[in-house]
KEPA-932680 format. One line per field, with one value per residue: x negated, y, z negated of N, C-alpha, C, O in turn; residue number from 1; chain. Coordinates in Angstrom, 3 decimals. Last residue first. Layout:
! KEPA-932680
nX	[X, ...]
nY	[Y, ...]
nZ	[Z, ...]
caX	[X, ...]
caY	[Y, ...]
caZ	[Z, ...]
cX	[X, ...]
cY	[Y, ...]
cZ	[Z, ...]
oX	[X, ...]
oY	[Y, ...]
oZ	[Z, ...]
num	[NUM, ...]
chaine	[A, ...]
//
This chain:
! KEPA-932680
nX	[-16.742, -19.055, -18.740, -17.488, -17.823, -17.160, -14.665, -12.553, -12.075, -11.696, -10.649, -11.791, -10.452, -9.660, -10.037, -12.118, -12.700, -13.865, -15.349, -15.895, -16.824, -18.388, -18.253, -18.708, -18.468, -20.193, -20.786, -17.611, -14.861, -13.138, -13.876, -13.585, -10.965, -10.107, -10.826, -9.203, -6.651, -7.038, -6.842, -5.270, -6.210, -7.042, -6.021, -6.399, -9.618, -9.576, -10.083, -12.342, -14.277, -15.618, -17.877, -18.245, -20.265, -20.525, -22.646, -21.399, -19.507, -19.735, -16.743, -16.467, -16.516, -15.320, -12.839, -13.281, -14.957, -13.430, -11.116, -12.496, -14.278, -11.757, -10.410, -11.908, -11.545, -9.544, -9.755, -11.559, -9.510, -7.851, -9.012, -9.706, -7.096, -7.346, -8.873, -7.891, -6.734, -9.981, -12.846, -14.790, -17.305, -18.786, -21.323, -22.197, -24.483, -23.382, -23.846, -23.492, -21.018, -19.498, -16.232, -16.293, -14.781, -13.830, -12.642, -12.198, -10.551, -9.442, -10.426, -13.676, -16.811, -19.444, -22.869, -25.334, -28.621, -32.044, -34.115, -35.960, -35.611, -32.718, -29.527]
nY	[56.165, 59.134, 61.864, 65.380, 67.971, 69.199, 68.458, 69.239, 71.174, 70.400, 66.545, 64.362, 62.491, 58.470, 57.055, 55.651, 53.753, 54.868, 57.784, 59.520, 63.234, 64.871, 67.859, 69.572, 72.534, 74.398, 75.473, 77.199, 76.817, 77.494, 75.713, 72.995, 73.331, 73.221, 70.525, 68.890, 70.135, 68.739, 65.932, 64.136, 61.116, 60.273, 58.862, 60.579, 60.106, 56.391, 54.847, 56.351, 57.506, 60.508, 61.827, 64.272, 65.939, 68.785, 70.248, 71.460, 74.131, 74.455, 74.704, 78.367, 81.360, 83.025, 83.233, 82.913, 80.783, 79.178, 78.868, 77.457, 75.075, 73.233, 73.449, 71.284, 69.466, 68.764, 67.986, 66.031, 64.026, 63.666, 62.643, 60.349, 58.927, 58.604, 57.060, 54.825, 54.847, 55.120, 55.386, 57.671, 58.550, 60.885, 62.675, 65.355, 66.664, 68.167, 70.367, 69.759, 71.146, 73.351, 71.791, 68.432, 66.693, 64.243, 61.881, 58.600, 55.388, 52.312, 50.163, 51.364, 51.263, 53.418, 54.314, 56.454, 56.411, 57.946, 57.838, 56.802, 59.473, 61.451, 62.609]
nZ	[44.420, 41.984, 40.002, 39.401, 39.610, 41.729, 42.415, 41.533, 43.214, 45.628, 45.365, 47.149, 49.965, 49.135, 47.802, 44.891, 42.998, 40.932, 39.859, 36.812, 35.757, 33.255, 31.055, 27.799, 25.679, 26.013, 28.310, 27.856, 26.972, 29.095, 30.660, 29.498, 29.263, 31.751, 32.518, 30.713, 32.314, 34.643, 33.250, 31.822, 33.544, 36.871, 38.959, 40.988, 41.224, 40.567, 38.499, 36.495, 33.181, 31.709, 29.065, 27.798, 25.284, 22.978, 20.833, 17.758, 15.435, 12.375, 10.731, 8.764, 9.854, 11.506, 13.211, 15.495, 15.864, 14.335, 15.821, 18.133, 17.385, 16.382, 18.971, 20.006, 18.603, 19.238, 21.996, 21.667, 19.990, 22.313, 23.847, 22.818, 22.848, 25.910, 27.594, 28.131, 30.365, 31.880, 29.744, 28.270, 25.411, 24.355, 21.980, 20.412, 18.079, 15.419, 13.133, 8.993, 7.018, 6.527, 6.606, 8.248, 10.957, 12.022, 14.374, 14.393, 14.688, 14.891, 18.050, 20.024, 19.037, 18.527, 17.882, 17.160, 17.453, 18.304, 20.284, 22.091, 24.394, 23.939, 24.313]
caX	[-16.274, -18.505, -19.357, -16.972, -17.757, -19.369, -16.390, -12.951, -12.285, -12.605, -10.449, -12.009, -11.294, -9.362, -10.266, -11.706, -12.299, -15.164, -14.469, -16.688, -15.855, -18.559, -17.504, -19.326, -18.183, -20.445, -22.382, -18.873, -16.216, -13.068, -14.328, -14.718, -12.185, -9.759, -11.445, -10.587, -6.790, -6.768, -7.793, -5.419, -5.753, -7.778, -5.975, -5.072, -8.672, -9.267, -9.648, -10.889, -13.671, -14.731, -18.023, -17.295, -19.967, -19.878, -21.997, -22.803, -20.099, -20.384, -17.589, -16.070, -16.878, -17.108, -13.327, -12.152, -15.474, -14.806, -11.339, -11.925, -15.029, -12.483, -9.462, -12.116, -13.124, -9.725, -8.579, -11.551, -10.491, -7.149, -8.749, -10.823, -7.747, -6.252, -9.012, -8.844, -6.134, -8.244, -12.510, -13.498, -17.194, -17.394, -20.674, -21.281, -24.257, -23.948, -23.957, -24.825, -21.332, -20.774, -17.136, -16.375, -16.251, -13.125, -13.880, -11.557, -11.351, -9.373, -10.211, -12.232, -15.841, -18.547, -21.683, -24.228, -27.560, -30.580, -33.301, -36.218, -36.232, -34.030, -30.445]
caY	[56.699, 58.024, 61.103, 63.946, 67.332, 69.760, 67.791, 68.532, 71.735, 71.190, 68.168, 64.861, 63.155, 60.420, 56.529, 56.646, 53.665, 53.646, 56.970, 58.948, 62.254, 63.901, 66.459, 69.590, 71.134, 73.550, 74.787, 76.524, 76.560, 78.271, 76.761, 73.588, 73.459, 73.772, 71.433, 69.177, 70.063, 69.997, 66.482, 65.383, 61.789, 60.535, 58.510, 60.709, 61.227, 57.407, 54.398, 56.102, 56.951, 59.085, 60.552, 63.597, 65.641, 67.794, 70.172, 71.399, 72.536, 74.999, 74.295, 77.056, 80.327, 83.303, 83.766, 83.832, 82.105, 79.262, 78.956, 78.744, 76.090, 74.412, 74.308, 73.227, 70.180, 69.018, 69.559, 67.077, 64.827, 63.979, 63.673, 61.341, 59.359, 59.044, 58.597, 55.084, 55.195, 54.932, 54.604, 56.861, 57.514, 60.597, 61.865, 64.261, 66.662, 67.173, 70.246, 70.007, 69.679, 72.907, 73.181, 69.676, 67.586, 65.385, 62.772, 60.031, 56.168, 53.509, 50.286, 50.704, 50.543, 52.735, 53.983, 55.620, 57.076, 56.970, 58.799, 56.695, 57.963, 61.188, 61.716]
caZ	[45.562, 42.822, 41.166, 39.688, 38.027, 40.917, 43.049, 40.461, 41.543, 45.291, 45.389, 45.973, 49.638, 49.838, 49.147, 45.829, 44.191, 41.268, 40.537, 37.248, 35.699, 34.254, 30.968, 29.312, 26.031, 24.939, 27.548, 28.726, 26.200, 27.589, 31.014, 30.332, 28.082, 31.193, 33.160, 30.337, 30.525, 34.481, 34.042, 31.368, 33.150, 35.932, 37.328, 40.194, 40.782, 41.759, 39.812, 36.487, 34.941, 31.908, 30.328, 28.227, 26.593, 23.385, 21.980, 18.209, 16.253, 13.641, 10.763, 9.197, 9.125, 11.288, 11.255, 15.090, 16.259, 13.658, 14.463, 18.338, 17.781, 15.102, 17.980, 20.860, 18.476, 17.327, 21.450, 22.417, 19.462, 20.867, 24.600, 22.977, 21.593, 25.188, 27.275, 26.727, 29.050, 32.337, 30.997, 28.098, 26.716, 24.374, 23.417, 20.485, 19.834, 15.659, 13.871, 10.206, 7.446, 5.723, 7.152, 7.127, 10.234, 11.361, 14.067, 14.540, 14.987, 14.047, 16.660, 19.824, 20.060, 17.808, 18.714, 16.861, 17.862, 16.868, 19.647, 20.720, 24.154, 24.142, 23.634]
cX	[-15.266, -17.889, -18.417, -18.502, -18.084, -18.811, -17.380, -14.552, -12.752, -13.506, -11.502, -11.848, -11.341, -10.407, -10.169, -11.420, -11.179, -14.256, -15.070, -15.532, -16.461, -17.444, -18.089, -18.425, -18.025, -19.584, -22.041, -20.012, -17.490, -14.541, -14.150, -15.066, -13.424, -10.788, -11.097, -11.666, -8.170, -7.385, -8.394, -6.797, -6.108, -6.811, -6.641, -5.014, -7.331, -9.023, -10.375, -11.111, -13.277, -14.579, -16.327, -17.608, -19.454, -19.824, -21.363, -22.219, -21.455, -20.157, -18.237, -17.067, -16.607, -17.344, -14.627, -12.279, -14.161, -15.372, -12.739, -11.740, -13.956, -13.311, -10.657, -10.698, -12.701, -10.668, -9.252, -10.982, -11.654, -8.551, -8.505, -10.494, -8.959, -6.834, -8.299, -9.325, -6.586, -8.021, -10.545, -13.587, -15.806, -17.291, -19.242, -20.995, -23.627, -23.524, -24.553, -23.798, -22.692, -21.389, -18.722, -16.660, -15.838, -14.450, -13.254, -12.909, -11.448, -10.850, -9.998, -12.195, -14.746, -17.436, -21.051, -22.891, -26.075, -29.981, -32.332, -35.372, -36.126, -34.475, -31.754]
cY	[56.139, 57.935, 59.809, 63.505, 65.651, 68.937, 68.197, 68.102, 71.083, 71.531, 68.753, 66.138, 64.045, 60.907, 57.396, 56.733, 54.334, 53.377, 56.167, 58.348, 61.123, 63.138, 66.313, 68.202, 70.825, 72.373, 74.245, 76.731, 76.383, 77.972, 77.640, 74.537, 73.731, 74.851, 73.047, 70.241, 69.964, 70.386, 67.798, 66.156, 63.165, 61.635, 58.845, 60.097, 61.258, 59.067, 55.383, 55.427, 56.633, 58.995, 59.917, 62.583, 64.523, 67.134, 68.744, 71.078, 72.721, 73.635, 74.585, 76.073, 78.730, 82.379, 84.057, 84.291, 83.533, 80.500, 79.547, 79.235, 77.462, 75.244, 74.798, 74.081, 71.762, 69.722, 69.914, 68.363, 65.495, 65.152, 64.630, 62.294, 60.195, 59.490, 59.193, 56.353, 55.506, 55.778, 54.788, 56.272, 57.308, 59.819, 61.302, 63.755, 64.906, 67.263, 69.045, 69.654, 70.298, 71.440, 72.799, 71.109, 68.530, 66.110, 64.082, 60.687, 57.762, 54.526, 51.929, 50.926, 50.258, 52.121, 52.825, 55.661, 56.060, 57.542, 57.575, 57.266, 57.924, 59.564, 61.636]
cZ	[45.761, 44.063, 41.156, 40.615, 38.417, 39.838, 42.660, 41.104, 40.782, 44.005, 45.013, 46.116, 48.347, 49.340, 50.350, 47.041, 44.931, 42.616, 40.731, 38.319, 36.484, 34.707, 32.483, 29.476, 27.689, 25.009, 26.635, 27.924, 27.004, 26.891, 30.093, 30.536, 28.260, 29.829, 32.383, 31.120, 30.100, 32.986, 34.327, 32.541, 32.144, 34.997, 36.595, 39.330, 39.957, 40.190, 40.801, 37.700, 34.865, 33.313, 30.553, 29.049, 26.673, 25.130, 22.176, 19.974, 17.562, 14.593, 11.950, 9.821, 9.638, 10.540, 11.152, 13.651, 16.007, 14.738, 13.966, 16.712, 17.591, 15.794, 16.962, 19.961, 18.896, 17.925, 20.131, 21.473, 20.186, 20.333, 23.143, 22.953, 21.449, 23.651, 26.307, 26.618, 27.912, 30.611, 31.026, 29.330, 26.798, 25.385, 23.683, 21.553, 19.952, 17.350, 14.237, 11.492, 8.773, 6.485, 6.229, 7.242, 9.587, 10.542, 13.446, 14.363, 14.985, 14.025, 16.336, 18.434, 19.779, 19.254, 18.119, 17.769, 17.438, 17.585, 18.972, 19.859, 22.991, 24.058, 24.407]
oX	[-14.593, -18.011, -17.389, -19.151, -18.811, -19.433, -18.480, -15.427, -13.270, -14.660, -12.316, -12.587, -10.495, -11.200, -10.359, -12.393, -10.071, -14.885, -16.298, -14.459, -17.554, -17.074, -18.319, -17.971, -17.468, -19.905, -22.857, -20.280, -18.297, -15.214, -14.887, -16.268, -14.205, -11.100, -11.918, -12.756, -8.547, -8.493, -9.586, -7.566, -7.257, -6.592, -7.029, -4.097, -7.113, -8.603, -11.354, -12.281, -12.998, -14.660, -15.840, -17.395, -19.844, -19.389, -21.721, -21.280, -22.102, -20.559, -17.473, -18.249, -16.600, -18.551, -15.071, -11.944, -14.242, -16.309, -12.802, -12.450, -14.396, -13.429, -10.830, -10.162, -12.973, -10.548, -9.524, -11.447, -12.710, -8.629, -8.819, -11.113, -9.315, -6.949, -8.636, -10.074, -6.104, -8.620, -9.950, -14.488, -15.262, -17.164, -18.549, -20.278, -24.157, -22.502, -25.651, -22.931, -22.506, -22.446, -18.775, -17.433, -15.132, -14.825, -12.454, -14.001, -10.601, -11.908, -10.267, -13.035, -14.478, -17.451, -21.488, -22.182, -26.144, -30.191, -32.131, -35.696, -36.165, -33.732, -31.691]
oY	[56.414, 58.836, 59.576, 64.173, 64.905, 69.203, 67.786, 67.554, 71.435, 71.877, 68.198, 66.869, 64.891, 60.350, 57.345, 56.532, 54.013, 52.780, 56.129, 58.339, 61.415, 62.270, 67.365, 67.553, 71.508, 71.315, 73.550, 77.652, 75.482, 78.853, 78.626, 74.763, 74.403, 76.015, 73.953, 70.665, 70.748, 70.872, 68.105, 67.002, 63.214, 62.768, 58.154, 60.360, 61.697, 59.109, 55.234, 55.344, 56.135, 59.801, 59.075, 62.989, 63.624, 67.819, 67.743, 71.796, 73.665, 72.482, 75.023, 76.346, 78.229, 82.290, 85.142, 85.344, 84.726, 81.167, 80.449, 80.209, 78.452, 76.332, 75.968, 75.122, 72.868, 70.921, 71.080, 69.206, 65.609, 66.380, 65.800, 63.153, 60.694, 60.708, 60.293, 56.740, 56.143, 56.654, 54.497, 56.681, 56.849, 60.403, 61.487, 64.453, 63.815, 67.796, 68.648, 68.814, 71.386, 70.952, 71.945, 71.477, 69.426, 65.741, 64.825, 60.132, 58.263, 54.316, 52.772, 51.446, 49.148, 52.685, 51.824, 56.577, 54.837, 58.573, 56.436, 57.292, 59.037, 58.648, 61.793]
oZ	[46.754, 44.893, 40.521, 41.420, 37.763, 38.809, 43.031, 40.434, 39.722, 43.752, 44.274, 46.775, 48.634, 48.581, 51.565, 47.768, 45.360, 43.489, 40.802, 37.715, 36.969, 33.916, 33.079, 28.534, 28.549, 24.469, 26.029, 27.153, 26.776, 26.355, 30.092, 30.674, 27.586, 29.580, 32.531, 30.735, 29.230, 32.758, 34.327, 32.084, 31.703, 35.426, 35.653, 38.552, 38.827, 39.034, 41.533, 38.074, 33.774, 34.241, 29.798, 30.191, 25.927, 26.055, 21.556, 20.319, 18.016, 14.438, 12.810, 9.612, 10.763, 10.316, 10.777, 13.108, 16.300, 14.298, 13.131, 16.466, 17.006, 15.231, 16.621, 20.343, 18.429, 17.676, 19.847, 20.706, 19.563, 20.290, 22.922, 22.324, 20.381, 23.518, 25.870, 25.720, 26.976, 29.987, 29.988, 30.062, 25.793, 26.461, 22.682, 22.270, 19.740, 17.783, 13.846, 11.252, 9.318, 6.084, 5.344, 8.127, 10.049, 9.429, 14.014, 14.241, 15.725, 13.432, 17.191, 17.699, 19.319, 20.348, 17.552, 18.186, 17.551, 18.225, 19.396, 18.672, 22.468, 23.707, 25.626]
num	[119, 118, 117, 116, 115, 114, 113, 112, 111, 110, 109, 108, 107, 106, 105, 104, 103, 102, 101, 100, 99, 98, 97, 96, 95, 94, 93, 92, 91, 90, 89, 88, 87, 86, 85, 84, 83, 82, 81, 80, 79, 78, 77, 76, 75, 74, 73, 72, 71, 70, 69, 68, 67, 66, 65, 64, 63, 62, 61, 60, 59, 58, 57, 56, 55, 54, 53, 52, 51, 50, 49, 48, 47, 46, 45, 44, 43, 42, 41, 40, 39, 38, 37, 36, 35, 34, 33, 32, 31, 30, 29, 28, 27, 26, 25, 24, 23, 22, 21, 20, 19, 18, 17, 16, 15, 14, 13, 12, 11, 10, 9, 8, 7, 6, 5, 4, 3, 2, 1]
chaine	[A, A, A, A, A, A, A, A, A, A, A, A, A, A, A, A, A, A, A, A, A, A, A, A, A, A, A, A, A, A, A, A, A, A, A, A, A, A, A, A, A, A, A, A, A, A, A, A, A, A, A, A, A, A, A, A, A, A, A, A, A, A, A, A, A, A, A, A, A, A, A, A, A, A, A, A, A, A, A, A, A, A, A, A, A, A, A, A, A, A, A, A, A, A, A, A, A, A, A, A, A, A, A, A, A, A, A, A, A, A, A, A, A, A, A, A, A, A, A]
//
């Protein structure tokens, strides 16, 4: 987003993201904190199934990019972790993720320190 940019945000409650084929590219954010990762993570996977779909046919819908904001305690709560580093690298530039600690008390594995701030 830019200065002045619209943008919609929603909190909690029934929530999903299911795009048409034909539907415009949209650049999607994804805020989770602990558990509330859980339904993102959901529509993570939806997304990096239609990108693979849609570069396996040529149709379908285009997606646009995606980035991840979540924090946790520590590392070890940060769940599916592996799993988004994962996507990361099947989809690089298009889905990007930040992790955030607010109380870290070891030192941050290798794999996750060009992703993670805090402490």
């Amino acid at each position: 987003c830019t200065l002045d940019s619209e943008v919609a945000l929603r909190v909690g409650g029934d929530f999903f993201f299911d795009p048409q084929p034909g539907d415009s590219p949209v650049k999607l954010v994804l805020i989770a904190g602990g558990v509330g990762i859980n339904p993102l993570f959901s529509i993570l996977l939806h997304i990096a199934d239609l990108q693979g779909y849609q570069e396996g046919k040529g149709n379908g819908y285009k997606m646009g990019t995606v980035k991840l904001y979540y924090s946790a305690k520590n590392t070890s709560e940060l769940l599916f972790k592996k799993n988004i580093l994962g996507l990361m690298n099947a989809f690089p530039g298009k889905i990007t993720c930040r992790f955030h600690v607010t109380r870290q008390s070891s030192q941050i594995c290798k794999e996750l320190q060009p992703h993670t701030t805090g402490k």
